[in-house]
C-alpha positions in Angstrom: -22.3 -11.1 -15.9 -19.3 -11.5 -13.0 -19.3 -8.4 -10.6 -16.5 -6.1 -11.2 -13.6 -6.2 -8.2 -11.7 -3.4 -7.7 -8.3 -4.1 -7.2 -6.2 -1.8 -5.2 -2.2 -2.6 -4.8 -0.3 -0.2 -2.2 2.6 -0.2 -2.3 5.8 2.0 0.1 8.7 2.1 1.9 9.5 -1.3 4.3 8.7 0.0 7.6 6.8 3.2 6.3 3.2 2.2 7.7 2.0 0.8 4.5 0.4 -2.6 6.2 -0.9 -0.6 9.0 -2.0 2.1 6.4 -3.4 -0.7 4.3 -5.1 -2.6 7.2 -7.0 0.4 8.1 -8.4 0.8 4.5 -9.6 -3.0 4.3 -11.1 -2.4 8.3 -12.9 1.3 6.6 -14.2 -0.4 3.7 -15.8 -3.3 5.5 -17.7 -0.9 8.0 -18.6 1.0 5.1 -20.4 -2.3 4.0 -17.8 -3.9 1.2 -16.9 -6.8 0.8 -13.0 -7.2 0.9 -10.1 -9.4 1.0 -6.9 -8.0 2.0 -3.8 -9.9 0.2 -0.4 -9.2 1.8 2.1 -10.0 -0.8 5.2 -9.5 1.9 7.6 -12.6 2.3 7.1 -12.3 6.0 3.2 -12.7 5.5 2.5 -10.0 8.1 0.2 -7.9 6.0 -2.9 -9.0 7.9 -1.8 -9.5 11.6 -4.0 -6.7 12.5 -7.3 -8.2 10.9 -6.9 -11.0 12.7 -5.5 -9.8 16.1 -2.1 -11.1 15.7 -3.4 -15.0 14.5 -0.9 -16.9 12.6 -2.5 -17.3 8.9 -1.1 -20.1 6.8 0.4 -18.6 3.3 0.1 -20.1 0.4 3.4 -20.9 -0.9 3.7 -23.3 2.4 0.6 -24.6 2.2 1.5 -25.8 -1.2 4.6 -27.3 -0.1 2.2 -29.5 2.5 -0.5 -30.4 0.0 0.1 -29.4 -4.2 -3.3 -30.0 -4.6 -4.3 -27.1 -2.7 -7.9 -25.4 -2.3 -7.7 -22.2 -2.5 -10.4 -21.4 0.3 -8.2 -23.7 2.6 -5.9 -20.8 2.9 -8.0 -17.8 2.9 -9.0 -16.3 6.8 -11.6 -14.1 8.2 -10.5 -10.8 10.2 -12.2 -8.3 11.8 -15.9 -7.0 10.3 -15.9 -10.7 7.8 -12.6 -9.5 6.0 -10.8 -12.3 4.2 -7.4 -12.3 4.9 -4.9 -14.1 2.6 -1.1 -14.1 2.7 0.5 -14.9 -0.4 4.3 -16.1 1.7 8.0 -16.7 0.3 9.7 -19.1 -1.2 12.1 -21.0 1.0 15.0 -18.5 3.0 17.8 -17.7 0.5 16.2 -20.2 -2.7 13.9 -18.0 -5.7 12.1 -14.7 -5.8 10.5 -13.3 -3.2 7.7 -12.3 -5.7 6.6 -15.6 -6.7 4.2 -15.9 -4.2 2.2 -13.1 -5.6 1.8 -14.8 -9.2 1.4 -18.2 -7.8 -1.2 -17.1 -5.2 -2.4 -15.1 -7.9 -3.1 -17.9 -10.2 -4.4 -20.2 -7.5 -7.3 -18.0 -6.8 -8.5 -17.3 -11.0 -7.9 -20.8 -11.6 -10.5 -22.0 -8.6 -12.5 -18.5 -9.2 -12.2 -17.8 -5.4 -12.0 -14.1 -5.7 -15.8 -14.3 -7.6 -16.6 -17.1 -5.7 -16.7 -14.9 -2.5 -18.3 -11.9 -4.2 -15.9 -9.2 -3.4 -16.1 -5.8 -3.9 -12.6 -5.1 -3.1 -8.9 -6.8 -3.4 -6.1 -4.8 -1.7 -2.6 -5.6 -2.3 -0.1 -4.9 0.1 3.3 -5.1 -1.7 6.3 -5.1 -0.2 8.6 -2.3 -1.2 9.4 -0.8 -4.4 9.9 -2.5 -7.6 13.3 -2.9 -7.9 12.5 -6.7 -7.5 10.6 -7.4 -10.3 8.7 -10.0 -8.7 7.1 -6.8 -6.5 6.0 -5.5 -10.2 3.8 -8.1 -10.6 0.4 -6.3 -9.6 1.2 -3.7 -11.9 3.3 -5.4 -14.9 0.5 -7.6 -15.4 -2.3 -5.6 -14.9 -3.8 -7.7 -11.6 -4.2 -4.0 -10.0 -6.6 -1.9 -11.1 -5.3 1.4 -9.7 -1.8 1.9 -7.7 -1.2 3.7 -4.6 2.0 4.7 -2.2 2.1 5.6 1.1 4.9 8.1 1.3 6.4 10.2 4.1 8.4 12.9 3.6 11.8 11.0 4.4 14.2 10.7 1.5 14.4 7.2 1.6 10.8 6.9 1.6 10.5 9.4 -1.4 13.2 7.5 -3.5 11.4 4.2 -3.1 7.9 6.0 -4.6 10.0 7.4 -7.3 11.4 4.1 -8.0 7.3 2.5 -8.3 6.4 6.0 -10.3 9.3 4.8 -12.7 7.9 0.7 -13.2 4.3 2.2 -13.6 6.0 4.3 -16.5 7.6 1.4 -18.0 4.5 -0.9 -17.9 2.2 1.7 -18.7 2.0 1.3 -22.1 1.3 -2.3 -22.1 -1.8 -2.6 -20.0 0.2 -2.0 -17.0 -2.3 0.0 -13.8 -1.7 3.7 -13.1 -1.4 5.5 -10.3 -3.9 6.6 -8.3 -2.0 8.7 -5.9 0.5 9.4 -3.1 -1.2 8.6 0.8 1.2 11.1 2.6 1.7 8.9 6.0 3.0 10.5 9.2 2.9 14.2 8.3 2.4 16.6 11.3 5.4 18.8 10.9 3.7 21.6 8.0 7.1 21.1 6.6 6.9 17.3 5.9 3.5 18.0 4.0 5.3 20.5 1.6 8.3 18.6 0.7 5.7 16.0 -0.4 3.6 18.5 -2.3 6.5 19.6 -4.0 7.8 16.2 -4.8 3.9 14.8 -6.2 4.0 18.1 -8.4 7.5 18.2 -9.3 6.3 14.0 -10.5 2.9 14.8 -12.4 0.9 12.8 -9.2 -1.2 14.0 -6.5 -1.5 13.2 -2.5 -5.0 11.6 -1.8 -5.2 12.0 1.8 -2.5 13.1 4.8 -2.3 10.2 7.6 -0.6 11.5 10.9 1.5 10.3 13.3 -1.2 9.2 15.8 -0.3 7.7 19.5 -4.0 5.9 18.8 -2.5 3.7 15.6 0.7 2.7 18.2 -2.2 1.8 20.8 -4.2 0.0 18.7 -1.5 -2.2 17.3 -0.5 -3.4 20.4 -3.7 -4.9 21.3 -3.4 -6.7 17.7 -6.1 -4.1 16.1 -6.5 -1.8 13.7 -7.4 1.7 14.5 -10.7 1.0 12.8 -11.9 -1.8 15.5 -9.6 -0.3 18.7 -11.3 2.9 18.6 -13.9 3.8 15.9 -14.8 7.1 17.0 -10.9 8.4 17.1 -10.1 10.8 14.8 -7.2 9.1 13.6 -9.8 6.5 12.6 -12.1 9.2 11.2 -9.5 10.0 8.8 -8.9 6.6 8.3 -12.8 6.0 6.7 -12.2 9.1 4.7 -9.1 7.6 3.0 -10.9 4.6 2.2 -14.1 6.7 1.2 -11.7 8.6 -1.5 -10.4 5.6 -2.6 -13.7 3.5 -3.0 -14.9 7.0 -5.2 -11.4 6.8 -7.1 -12.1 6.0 -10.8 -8.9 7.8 -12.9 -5.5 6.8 -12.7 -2.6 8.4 -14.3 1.2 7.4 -15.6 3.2 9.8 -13.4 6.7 11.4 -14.4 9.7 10.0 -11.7 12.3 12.6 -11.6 15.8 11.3 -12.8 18.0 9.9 -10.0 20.5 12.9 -9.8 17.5 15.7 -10.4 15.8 13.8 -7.2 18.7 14.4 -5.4 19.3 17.7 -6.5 15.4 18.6 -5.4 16.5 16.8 -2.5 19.6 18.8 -1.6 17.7 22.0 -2.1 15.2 20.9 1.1 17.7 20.6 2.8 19.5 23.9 2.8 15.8 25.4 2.8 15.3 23.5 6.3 18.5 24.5 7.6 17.7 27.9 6.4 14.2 28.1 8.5 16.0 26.6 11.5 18.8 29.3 11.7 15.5 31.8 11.2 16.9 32.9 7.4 13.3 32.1 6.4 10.0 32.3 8.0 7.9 28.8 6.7 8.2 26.3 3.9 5.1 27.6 1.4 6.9 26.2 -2.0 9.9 23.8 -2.9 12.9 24.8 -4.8 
């Protein structure tokens, strides 16, 4: 009987810190002795640079163009701590969906049973986005994902886009879709930034799985073309790193959340921010609840 892989898919905000979020999780894992292949789903094949200290990785979707015969393994990397590293690519500038490298990458591997083949533990997705593109709904619309998380911060924009995913894991839910597993609140160090997401993963039926903060360490690291994990293990940003991954390795339950209608988001939205501008001209004290 095959192993079972757990497949992860995170997805967030472009320019949140989901790949570096991500890329920490596939670095924690490994030391915490899994095996696991990290599959950046991004057009702009990025999703690994820190795995593999900045190392151009071939994606699939060109590599096919070069040779339609493709084997599979041809195109699969090893980062830091025996990761393999994989990046799924585009289709050429301005021609086709940007998600058809997912389900073509995706079908590669099953067809040439590389993901057994290499006796994973793990498969993390990093996916671009929300799922506004449907090709980005892939890991969950057809079930490829086991669980679903988002890394979130407490920015509107960044809030709307996990909204949007809570509302496709709704859709697909009842067809075999994956659930979510929770929100990873990333760059919260302001007490009220961890609120307003509280109140938006209650207001939405979810749950945060871990606070990530704004670290001068994860900056540092990324410059030298590392992760957090392998620039400096004993950090503590790193620490809370391999508890992140810890939780997630444990996770076993996922949920269909309940996204808040676009003009009741804004409303919530609207009432942080006459709460904030209430505890900067001292009306109120602290942020304890939403509104």
């Amino acid at each position: 009987m095959a192993k079972k892989i757990k497949k992860i898919a995170i997805y967030g905000k472009g320019g949140i810190g989901k790949s570096t979020t991500t890329s920490n999780i596939s670095a924690a894992l490994s030391v915490l002795g899994y095996k696991v292949m990290q599959f950046g789903c991004d057009p702009k094949s990025d999703s690994t640079n820190t795995l593999r200290e900045g190392n151009y990785i071939s994606t699939v979707l060109d590599s096919l163009r070069e040779d339609p015969n493709l084997k599979a393994d041809k195109v699969v990397q090893k980062g830091f701590n025996g990761i393999f590293c994989f990046e799924a690519g585009g289709p050429a500038q301005g021609v086709g969906c940007a998600g058809r490298g997912i389900t073509t990458a995706v079908s590669l591997f099953e067809q040439q049973n590389i993901f057994q083949d290499l006796d994973l533990d793990f498969i993390i997705f990093d996916v671009l986005g929300d799922v506004v593109c449907g090709g980005f709904a892939v890991p969950i619309r057809e079930g490829i994902a086991d669980h679903v998380f988002t890394v979130s911060s407490s920015d509107f924009m960044s809030i709307y886009a996990a909204n949007n995913l809570f509302s496709g894991i709704k859709k697909y839910s009842n067809s075999g879709g994956a659930l979510l597993g929770g929100v990873i609140a990333n760059s919260v160090n302001q007490p009220y930034s961890k609120e307003i997401i509280n109140d938006f993963v209650n207001k939405t039926d979810t749950s945060v799985i871990d606070y990530i903060p704004r670290s001068t360490t994860v900056t540092q690291s990324e410059l030298q073309g590392k992760t957090t994990i392998e620039a400096f293990p004993n950090s503590n940003q790193a620490k809370i790193y391999m508890s992140l991954a810890q939780k997630i390795a444990a996770h076993e339950i996922s949920k269909t959340p309940s996204p808040l209608a676009v003009s009741s988001l804004r409303d919530w939205a609207a009432g942080w921010a006459k709460r904030l501008l209430a505890m900067e001209t001292g009306e109120i004290q602290d942020v304890k609840e939403g509104v």
